[in-house]
NUFIVEX-793501 format. One line per 3 residues: number of its first residue (from 0); for each residue x, y, z of N, C-alpha, C, O. Coordinates in steps of 0.2 Angstrom, whole numbers, plus 5000, padded with zeros to 4 digits. Example, Ala and Ser with C-alpha at 12.3 -4.5 7.8 and 13.67 -1.06 7.14 Angstrom:
0 = 5066/4972/5039/5062/4978/5039/5066/4984/5039/5071/4983/5042 | 5064/4989/5035/5068/4995/5036/5064/5000/5039/5067/5006/5040
END
This chain:
0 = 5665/5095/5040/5660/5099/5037/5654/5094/5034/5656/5089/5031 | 5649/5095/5035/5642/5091/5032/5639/5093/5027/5638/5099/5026 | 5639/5089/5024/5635/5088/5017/5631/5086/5013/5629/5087/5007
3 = 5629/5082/5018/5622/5080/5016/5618/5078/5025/5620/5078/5031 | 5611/5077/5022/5607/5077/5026/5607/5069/5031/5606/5068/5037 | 5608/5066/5027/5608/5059/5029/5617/5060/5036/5618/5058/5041
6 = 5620/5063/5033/5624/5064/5039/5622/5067/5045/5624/5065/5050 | 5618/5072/5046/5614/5075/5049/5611/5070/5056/5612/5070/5062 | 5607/5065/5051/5604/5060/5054/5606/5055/5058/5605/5054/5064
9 = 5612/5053/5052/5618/5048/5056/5621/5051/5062/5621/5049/5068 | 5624/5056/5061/5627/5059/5067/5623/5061/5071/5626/5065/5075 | 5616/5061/5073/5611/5062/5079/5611/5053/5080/5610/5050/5085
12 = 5611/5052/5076/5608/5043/5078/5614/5042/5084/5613/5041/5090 | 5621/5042/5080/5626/5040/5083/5625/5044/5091/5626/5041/5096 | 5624/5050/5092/5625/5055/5098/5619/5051/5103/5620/5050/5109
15 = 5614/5050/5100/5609/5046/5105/5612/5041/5108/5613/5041/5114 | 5613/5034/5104/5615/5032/5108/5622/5030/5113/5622/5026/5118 | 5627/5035/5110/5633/5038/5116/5630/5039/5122/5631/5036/5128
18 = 5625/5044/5120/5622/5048/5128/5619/5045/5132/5619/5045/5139 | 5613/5040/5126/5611/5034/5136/5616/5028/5136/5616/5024/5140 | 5620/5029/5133/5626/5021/5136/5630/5026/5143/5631/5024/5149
21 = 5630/5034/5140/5634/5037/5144/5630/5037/5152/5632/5035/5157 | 5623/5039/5149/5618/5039/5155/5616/5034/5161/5614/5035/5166 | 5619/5027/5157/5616/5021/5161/5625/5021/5164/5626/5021/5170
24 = 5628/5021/5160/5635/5021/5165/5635/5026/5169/5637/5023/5174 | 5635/5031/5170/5635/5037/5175/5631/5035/5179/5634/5036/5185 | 5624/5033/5179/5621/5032/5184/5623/5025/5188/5624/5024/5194
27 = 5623/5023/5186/5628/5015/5190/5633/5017/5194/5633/5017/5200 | 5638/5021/5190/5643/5024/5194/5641/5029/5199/5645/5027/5204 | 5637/5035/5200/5634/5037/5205/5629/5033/5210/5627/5036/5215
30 = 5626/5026/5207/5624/5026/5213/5629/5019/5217/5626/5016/5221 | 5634/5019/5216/5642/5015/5219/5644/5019/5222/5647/5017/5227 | 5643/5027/5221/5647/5031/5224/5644/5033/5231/5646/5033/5236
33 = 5637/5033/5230/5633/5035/5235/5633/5030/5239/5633/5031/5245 | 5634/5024/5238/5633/5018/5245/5639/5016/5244/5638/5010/5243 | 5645/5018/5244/5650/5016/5247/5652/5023/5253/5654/5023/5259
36 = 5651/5028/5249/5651/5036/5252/5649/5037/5257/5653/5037/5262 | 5641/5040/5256/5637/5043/5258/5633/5038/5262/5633/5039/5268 | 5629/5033/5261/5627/5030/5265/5626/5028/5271/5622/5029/5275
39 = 5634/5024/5272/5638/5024/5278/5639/5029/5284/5637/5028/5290 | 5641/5034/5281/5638/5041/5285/5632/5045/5286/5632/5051/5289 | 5627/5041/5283/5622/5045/5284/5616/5040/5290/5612/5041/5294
42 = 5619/5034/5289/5616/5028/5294/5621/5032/5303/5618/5032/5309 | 5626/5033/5302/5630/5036/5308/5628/5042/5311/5630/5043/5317 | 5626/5046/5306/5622/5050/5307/5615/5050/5311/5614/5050/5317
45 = 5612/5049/5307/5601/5046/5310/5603/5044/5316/5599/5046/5321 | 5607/5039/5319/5608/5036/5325/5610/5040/5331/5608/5038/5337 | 5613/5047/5330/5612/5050/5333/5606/5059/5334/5606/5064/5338
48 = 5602/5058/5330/5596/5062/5328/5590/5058/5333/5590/5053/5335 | 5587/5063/5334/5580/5063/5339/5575/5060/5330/5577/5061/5325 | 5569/5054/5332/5565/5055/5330/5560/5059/5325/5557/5057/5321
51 = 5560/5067/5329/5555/5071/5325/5560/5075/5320/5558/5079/5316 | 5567/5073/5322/5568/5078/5316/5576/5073/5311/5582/5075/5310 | 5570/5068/5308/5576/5061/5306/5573/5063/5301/5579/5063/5302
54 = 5570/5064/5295/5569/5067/5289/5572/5073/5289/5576/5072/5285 | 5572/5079/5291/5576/5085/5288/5583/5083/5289/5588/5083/5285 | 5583/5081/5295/5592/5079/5296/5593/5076/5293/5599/5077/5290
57 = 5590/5070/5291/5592/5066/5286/5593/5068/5278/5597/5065/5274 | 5589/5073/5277/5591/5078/5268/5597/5081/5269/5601/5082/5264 | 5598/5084/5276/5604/5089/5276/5611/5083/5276/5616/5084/5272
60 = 5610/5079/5280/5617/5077/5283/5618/5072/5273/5623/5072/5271 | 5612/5070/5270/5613/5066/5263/5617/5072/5259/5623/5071/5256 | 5615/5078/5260/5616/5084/5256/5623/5086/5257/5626/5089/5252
63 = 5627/5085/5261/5633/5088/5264/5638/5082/5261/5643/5085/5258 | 5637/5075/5262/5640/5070/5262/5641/5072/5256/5647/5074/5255 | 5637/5071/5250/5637/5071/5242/5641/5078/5240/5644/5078/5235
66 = 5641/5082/5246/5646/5087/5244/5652/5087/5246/5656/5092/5245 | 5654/5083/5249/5661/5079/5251/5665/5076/5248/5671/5076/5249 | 5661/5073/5243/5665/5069/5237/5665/5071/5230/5660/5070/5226
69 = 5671/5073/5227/5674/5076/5221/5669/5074/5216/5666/5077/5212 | 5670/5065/5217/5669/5061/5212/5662/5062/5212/5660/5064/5206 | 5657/5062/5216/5650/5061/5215/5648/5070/5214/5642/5072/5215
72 = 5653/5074/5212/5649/5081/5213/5651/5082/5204/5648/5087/5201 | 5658/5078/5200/5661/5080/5197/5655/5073/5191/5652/5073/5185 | 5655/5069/5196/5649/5065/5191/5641/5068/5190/5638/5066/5184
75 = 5639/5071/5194/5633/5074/5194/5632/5081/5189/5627/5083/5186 | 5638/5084/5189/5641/5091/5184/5639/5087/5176/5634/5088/5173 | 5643/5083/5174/5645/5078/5170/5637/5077/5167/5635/5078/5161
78 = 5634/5074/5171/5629/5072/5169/5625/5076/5166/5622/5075/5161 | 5624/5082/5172/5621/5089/5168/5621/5092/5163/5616/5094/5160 | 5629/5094/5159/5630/5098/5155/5631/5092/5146/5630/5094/5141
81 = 5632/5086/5149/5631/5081/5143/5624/5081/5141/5623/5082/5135 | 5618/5081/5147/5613/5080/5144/5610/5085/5142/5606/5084/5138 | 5612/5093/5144/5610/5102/5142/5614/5099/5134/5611/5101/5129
84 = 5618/5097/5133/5621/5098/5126/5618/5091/5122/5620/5091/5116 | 5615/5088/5124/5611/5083/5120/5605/5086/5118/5602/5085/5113 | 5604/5091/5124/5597/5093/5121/5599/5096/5117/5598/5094/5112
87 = 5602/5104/5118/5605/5109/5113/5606/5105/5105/5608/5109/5101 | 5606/5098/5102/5608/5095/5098/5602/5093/5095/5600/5093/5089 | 5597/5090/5101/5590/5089/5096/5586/5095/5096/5580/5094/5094
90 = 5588/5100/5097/5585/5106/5097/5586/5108/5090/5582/5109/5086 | 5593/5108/5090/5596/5111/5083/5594/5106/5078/5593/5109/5073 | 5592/5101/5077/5590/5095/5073/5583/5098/5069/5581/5098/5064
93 = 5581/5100/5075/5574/5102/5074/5570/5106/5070/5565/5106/5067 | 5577/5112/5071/5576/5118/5068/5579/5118/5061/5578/5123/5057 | 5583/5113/5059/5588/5111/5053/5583/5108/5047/5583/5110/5041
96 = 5579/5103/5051/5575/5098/5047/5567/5100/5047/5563/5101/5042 | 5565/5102/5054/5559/5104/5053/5558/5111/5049/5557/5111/5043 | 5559/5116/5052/5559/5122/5052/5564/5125/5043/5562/5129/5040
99 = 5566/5123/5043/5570/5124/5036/5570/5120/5032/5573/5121/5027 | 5566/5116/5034/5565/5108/5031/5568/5105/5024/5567/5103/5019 | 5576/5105/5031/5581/5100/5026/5585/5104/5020/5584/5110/5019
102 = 5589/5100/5018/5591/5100/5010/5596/5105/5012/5600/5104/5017 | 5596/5110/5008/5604/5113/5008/5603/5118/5013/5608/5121/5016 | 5596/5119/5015/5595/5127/5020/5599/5123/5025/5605/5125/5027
105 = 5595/5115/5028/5598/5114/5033/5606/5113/5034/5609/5114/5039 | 5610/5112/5028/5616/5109/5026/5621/5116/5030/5625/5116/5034 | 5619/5121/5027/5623/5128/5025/5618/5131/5036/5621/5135/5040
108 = 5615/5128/5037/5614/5131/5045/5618/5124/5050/5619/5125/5056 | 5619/5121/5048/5622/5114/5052/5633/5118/5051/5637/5118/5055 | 5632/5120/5046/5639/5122/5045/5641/5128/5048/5647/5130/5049
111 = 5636/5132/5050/5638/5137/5053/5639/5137/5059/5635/5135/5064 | 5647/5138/5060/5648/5137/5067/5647/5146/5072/5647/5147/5078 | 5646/5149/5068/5644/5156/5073/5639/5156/5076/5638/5161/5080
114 = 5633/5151/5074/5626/5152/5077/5628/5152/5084/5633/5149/5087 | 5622/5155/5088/5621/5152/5094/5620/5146/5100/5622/5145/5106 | 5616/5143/5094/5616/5134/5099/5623/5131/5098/5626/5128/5103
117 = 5626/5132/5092/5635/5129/5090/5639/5134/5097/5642/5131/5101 | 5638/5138/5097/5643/5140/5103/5643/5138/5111/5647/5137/5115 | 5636/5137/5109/5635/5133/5117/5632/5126/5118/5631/5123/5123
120 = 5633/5124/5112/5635/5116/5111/5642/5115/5112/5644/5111/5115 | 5647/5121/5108/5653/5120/5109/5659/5122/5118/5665/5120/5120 | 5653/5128/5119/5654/5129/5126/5656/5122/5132/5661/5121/5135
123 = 5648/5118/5132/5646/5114/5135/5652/5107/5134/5655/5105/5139 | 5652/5106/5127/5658/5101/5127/5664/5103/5130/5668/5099/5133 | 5667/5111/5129/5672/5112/5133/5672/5110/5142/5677/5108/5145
126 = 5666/5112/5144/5666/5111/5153/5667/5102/5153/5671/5099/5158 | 5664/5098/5148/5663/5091/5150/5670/5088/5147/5671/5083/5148 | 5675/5093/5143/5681/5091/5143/5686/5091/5150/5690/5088/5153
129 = 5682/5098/5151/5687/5100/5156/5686/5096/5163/5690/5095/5167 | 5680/5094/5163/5677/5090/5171/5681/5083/5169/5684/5080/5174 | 5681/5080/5163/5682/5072/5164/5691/5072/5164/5694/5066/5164
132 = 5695/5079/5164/5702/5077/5165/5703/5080/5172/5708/5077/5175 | 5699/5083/5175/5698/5085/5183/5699/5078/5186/5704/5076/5190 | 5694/5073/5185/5693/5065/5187/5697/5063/5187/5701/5062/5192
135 = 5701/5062/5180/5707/5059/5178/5711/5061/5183/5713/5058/5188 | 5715/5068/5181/5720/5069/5188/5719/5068/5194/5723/5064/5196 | 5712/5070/5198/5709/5068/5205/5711/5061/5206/5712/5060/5212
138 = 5711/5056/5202/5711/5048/5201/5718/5047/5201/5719/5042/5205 | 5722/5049/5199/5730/5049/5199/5731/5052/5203/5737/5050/5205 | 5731/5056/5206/5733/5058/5212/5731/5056/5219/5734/5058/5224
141 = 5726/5052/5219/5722/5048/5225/5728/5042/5225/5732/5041/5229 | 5727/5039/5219/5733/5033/5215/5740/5031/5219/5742/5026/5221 | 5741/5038/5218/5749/5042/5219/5750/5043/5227/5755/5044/5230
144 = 5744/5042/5231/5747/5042/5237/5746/5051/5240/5749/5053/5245 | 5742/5055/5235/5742/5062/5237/5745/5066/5237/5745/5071/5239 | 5754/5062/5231/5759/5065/5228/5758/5071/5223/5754/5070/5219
147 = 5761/5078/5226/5759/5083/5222/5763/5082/5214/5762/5083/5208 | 5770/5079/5217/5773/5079/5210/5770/5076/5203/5773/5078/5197 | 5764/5072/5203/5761/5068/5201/5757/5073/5196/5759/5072/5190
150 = 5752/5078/5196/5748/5083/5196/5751/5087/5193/5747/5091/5191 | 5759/5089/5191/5762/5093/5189/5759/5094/5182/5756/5100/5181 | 5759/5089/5178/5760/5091/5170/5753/5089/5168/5750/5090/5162
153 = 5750/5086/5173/5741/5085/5170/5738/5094/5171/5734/5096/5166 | 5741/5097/5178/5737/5102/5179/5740/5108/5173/5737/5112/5171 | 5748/5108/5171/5751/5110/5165/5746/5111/5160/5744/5117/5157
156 = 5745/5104/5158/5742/5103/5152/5732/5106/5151/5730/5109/5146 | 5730/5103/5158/5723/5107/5158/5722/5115/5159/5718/5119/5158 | 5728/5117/5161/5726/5126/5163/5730/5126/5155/5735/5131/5155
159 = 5731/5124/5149/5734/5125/5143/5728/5125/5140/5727/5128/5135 | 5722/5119/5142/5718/5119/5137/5713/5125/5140/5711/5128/5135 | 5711/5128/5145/5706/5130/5146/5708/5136/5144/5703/5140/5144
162 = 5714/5138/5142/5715/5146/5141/5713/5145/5132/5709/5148/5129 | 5717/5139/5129/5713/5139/5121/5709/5139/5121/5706/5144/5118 | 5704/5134/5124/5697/5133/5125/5693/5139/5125/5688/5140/5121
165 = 5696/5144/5132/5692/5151/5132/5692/5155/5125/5687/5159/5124 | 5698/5155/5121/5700/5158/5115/5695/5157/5110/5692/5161/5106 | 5696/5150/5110/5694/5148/5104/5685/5151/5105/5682/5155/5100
168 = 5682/5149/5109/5674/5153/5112/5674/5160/5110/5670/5163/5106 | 5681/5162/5114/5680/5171/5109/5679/5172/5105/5674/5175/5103 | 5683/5168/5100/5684/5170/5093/5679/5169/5090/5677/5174/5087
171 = 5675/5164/5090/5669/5162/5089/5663/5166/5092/5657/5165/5091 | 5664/5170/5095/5657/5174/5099/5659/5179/5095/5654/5181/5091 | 5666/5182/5096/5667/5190/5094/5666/5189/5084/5663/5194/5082
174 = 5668/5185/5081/5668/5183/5077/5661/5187/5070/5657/5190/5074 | 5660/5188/5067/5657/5192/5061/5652/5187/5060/5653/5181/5060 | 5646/5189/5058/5639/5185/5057/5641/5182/5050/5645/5185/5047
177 = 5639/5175/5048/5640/5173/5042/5636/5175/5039/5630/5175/5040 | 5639/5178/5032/5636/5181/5026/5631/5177/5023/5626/5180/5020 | 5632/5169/5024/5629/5164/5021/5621/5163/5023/5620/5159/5027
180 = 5614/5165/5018/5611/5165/5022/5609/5155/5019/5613/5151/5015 | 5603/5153/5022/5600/5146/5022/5598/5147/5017/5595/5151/5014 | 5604/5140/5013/5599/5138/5007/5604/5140/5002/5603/5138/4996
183 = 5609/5144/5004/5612/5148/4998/5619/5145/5000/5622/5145/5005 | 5623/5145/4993/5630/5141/4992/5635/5147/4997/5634/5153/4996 | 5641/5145/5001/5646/5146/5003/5650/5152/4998/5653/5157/5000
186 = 5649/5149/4990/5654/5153/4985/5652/5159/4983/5655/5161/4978 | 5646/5161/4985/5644/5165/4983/5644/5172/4988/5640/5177/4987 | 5650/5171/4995/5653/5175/4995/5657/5180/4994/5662/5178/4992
189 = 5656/5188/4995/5660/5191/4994/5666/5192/4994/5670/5195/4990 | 5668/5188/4999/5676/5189/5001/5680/5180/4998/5685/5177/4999 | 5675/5178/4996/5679/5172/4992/5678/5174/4985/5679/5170/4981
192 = 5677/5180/4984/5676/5181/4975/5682/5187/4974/5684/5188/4969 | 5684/5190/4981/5688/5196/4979/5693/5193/4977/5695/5195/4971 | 5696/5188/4980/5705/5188/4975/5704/5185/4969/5709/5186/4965
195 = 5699/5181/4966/5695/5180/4960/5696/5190/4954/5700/5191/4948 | 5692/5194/4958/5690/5198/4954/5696/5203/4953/5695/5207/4948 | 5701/5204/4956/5704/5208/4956/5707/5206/4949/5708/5212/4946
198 = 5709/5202/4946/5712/5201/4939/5707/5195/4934/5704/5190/4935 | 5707/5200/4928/5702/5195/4927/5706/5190/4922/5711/5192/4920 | 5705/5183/4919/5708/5178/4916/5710/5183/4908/5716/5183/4906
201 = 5703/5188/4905/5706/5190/4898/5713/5194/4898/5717/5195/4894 | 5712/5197/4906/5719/5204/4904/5722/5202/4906/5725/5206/4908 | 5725/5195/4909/5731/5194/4911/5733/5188/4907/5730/5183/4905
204 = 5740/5191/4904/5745/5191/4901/5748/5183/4903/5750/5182/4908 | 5748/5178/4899/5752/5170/4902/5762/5173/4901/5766/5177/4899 | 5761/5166/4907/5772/5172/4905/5775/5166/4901/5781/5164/4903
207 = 5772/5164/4895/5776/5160/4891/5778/5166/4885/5783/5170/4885 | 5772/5166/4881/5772/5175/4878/5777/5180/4880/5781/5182/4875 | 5776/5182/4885/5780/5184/4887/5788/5183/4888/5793/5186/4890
210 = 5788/5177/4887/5796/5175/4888/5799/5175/4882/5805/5175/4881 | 5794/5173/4876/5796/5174/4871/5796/5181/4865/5800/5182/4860 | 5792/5184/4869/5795/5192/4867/5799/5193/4868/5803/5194/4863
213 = 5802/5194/4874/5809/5195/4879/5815/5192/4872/5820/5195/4869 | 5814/5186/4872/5818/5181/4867/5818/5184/4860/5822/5182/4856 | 5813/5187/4858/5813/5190/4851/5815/5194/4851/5819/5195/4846
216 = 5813/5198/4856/5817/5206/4856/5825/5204/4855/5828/5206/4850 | 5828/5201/4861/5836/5200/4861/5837/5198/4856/5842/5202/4854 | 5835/5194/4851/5835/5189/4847/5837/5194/4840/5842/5194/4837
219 = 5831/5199/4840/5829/5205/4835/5836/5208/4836/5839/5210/4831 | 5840/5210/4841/5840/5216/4844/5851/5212/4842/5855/5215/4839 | 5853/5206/4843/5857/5203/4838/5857/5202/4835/5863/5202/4834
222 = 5852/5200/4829/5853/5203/4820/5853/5211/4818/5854/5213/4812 | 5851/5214/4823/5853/5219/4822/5861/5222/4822/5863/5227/4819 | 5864/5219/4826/5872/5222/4826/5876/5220/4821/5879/5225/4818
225 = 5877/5216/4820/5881/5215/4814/5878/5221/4807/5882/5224/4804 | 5871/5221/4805/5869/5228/4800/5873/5234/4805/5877/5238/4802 | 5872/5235/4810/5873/5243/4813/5883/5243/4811/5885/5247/4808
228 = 5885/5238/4812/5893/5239/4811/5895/5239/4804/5901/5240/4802
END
């Protein structure tokens, strides 16, 4: 949970530069993918193409190849949905600090996870979980010699998270608007005051008191026998 704004900052600081380390290494790696791949086959290609039509043949036969290989279709996804959720992050920054300008509005809007951009910041992080354990198995299984037995307990464990994952998204969508408006404390919910109000401190009874009534009575209630006999 965040609490101050300076965290706000830090954790955008920090998220930028993840994203272009992320973005210079992905791009390296996609362009290794492309000229060990696709290049190859696209020079065997042109060689047998006519002149006049070595430019479109050339976009299709590049377009086909790129779509032949996991890894460069599963790095270009990757690429997409880190950077839609980079943006969705300076987006929401904006509307935090700018627009509500800071302090607790922003604090108690950064916390709420029902809003809309959280859901689909947290959507997007779910696809970019799900794509980078995609690689992972595809990677162990290329490894593995194209052994199914290999793929067993990775593909177990991903169709495990994507049924959470889908849940926890419901829950979160279908979920009740936060009572909390900008600016205003969490405690000053109703439903964090009812098991408070149900009994108030004056009328309720401590059970030491009580134990010593209990004890007085019995106490009373045996000097009295020996009078009654």
């Amino acid at each position: 949970m965040i609490t101050s704004t300076a965290t706000i900052m830090a954790s955008t600081v920090i998220e930028c530069t993840l994203f272009s380390t992320f973005m210079i290494l992905s791009s390296v790696s996609l362009m290794l993918l492309v000229r060990r791949r696709v290049i190859p086959n696209l020079r065997a290609q042109n060689d047998n193409v006519s002149s006049g039509l070595a430019r479109r043949a050339r976009t299709a036969v590049f377009a086909k190849e790129m779509a032949k290989s996991p890894l460069i279709v599963a790095n270009i996804l990757l690429m997409l949905t880190v950077t839609a959720h980079w943006l969705l992050g300076i987006h929401k920054l904006f509307i935090g600090v700018v627009h509500l300008g800071g302090g607790k509005a922003a604090i108690d809007y950064y916390n709420d996870f029902q809003d809309k951009l959280s859901i689909a910041r947290a959507s997007l992080l779910f696809v970019d979980m799900l794509i980078g354990d995609a690689i992972i198995t595809y990677r162990a299984w290329i490894v593995w010699e194209r052994h199914h037995f290999v793929v067993i307990i990775p593909t177990m464990t991903i169709s495990a998270f994507i049924v959470s994952g889908i849940g926890l998204l419901h829950e979160l969508a279908a979920a009740r608007p936060s009572t909390t408006a900008p600016g205003r404390s969490s405690s000053s919910s109703p439903t964090l005051r009812a098991p408070c109000s149900t009994r108030s401190p004056s009328t309720a009874s401590p059970p030491r008191p009580a134990f010593r009534s209990c004890s007085s009575a019995s106490g009373s209630a045996s000097r009295r026998g020996p009078r009654a006999r």
